[in-house]
C-alpha positions in Angstrom: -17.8 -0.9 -4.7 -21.0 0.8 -3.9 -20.0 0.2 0.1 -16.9 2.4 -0.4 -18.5 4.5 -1.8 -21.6 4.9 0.6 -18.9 4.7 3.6 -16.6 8.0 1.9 -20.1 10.0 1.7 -21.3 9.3 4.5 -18.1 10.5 6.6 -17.8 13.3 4.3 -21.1 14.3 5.6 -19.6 13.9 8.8 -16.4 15.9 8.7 -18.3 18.9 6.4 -19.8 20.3 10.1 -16.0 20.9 11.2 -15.3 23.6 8.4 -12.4 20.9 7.5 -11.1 21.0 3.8 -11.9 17.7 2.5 -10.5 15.6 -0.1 -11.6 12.6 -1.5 -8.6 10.1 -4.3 -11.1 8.4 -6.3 -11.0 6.2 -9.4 -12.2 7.0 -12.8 -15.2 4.3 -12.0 -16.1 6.0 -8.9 -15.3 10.1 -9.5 -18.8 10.8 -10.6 -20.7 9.2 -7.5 -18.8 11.7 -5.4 -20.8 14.8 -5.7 -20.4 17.3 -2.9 -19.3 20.6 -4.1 -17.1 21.7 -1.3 -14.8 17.8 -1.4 -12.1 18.2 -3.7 -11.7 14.6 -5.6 -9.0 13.6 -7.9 -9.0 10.2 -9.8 -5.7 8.3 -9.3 -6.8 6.3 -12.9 -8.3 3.0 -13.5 -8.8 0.5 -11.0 -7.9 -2.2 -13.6 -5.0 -0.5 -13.7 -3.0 -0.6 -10.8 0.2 0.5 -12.7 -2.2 3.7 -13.7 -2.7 4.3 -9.9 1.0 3.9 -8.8 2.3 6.8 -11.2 -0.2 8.8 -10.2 -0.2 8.4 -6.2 2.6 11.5 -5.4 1.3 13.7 -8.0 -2.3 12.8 -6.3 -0.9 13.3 -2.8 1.1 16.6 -4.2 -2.3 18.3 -5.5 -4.3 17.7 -2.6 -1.4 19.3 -0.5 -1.4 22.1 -2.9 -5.3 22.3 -2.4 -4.7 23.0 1.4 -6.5 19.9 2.1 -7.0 18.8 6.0 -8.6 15.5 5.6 -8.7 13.4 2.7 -10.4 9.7 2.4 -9.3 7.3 -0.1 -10.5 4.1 -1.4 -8.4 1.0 -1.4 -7.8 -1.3 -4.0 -7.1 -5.1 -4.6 -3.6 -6.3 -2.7 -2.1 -8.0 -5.6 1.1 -7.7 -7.7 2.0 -3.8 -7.3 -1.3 -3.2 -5.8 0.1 -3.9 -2.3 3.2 -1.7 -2.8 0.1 0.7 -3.4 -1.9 0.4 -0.3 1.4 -0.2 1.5 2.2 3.7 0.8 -0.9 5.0 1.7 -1.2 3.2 4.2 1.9 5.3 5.9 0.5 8.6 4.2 -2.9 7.7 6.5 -0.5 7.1 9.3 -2.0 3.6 9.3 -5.5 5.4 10.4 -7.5 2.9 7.7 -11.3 1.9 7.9 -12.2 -1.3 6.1 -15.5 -1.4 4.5 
């Protein structure tokens, strides 16, 4: 976890130079390690939870739009059951432009 987490920061840092709104979907057991004041991040819910995350991903997606956001980085989670029906979707929102950590 701490690697995702690292990797999202760090290319936050990297993106914050273009005056780019930013937008990070968390989970509740990462939100807090995300602290840069100008990133916008919303928890999709509980990464034991996959069911949690899938009726949350559109409003998630919706509120970032509504945010005006340009960019936004997401973490993944585990492929399993309705997890891969979950990464499937973002990975079309992301237009398949993913970076494995």
């Amino acid at each position: 976890m701490d690697k995702i987490v690292n990797k999202i920061n760090q290319l936050i840092k990297e993106e914050n130079n273009k005056k780019k709104r930013l937008g990070i979907l968390a989970t509740d057991q990462t939100k807090a390690y995300y602290k840069d004041k100008n990133v916008i991040v919303v928890s999709l819910g509980n990464r034991n939870h996959p069911e949690e995350i899938a009726s949350s991903l559109f409003r998630s997606f919706r509120e970032m739009d509504e945010q005006n956001v340009d960019i936004i980085f997401s973490e993944g989670i585990d492929k399993n059951g309705i997890g891969f029906a979950i990464m499937n979707r973002m990975k079309k929102a992301a237009g398949c432009n993913i970076i494995k950590v």
